[in-house]
C-alpha positions in Angstrom: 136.3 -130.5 83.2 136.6 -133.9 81.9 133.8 -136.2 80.2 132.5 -138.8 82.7 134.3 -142.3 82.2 131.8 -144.3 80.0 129.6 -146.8 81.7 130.3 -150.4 81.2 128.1 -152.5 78.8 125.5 -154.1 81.4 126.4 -157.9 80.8 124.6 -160.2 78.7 122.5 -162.7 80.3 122.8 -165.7 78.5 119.8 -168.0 78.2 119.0 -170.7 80.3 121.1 -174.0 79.9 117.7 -175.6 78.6 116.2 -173.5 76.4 119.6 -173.5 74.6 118.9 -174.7 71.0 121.8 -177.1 70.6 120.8 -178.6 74.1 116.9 -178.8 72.9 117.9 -180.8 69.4 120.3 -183.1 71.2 117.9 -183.8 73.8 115.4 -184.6 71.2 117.8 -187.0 69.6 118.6 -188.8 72.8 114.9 -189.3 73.5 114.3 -190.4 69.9 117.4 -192.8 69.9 116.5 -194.6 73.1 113.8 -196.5 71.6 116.1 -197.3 68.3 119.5 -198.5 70.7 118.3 -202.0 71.8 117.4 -203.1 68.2 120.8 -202.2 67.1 122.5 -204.2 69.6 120.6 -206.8 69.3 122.2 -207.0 66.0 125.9 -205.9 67.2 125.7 -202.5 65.4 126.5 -199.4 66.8 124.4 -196.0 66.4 127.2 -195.0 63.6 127.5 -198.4 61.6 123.9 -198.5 61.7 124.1 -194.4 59.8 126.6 -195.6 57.6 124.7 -198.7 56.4 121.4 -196.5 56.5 123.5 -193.7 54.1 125.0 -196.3 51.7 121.2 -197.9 51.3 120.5 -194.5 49.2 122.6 -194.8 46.8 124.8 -197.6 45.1 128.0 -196.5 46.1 129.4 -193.9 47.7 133.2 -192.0 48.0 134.3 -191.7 51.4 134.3 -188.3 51.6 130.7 -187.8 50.6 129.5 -190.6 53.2 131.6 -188.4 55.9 129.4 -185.5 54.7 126.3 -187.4 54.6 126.2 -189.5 58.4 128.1 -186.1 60.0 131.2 -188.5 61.0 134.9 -186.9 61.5 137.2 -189.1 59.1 139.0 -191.0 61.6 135.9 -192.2 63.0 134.4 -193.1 59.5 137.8 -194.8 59.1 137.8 -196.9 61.8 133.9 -197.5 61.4 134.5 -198.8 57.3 137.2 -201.0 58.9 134.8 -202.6 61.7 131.8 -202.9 58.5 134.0 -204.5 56.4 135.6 -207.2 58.5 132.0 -208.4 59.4 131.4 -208.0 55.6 128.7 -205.6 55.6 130.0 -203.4 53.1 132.4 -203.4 49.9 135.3 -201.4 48.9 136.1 -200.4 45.3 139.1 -198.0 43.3 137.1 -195.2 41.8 137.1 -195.9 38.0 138.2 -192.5 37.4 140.2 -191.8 40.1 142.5 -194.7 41.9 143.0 -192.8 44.8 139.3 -192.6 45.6 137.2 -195.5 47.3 133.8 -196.1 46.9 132.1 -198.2 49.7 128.8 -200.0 48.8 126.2 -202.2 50.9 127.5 -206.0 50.4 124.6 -208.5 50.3 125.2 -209.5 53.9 124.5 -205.7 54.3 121.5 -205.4 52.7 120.3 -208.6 54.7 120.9 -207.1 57.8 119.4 -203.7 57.2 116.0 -206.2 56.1 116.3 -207.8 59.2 116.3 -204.7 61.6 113.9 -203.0 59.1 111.0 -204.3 60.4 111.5 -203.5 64.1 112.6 -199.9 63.1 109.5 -199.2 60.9 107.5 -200.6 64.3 109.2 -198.0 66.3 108.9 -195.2 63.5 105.0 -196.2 63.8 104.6 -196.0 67.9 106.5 -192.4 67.5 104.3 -191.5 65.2 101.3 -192.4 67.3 102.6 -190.6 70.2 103.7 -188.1 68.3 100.8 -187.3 65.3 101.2 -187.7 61.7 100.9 -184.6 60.6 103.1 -182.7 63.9 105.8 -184.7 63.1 106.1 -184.2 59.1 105.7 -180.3 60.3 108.9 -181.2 62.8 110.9 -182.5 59.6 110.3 -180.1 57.2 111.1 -177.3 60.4 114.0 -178.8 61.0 115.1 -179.1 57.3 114.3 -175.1 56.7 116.3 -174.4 59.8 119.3 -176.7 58.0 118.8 -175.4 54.4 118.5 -171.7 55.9 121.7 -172.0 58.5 123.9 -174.0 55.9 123.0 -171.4 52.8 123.2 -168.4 54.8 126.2 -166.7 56.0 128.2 -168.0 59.1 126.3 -166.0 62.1 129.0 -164.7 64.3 129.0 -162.8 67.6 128.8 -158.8 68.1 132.4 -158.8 70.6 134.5 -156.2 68.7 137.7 -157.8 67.0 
């Protein structure tokens, strides 16, 4: 007699479309953005010029391939972005001193003036989401959602159980 043929693995049932974490962060951001989107084109900036200047407003000057790691843009798209901020003369290009094949893009004055004139309004809405929101809840939200960063980002990649 022969051993039974083995049961099939009862499928997984994935988890609802909107409890998905990736869904539930980017819905957050979309609800969060809404409120900053008319202020930026008011002043002809786009969500990603606006994350460049923001970036470049933390330090003096940055290589390219650190701003790409710090506002999360793909280097064609940081290309073409440094390209649109430079021809309205937002920013400034420079040779690495020790390195001539590296750039270093800094805020140009006309930059800085700009970020001071949207400032104000962002700060406004920053305020009325933190009304809404609480003080204290949403310091708890960003230091959450930094752990979960810090914790995914030091930790090892998280893969799937499927059999290779």
């Amino acid at each position: 007699m022969s051993d039974p043929a083995p049961r099939p693995a009862a499928p997984v049932r994935i988890r609802h479309f909107t409890r998905s974490l990736p869904m539930s962060l980017l819905r957050a951001r979309e609800s969060v953005m809404r409120h900053f989107r008319p202020a930026l084109r008011r002043n002809g900036m786009t969500e990603q010029q606006w994350r460049v200047l923001r970036a470049l407003m933390t330090r003096p000057g940055m290589e390219v391939s650190e701003l790409a790691e710090a506002t999360f843009l793909l280097g064609p798209s940081l290309s073409r972005i440094l390209r649109d901020l430079d021809s309205l003369g937002l920013i400034t290009r420079r040779l690495d001193d020790a390195d001539q094949r590296r750039s270093i893009i800094a805020l140009s004055p006309r930059g800085e003036s700009l970020i001071e004139q949207i400032s104000p309004e962002s700060e406004t809405i920053y305020a009325e989401i933190t009304r809404r929101f609480g003080a204290q809840r949403l310091a708890e939200l960003q230091a959450m959602l930094r752990e979960l960063e810090t914790l995914l980002t030091e930790g090892p990649p998280i893969e799937g159980t499927g059999e290779e």
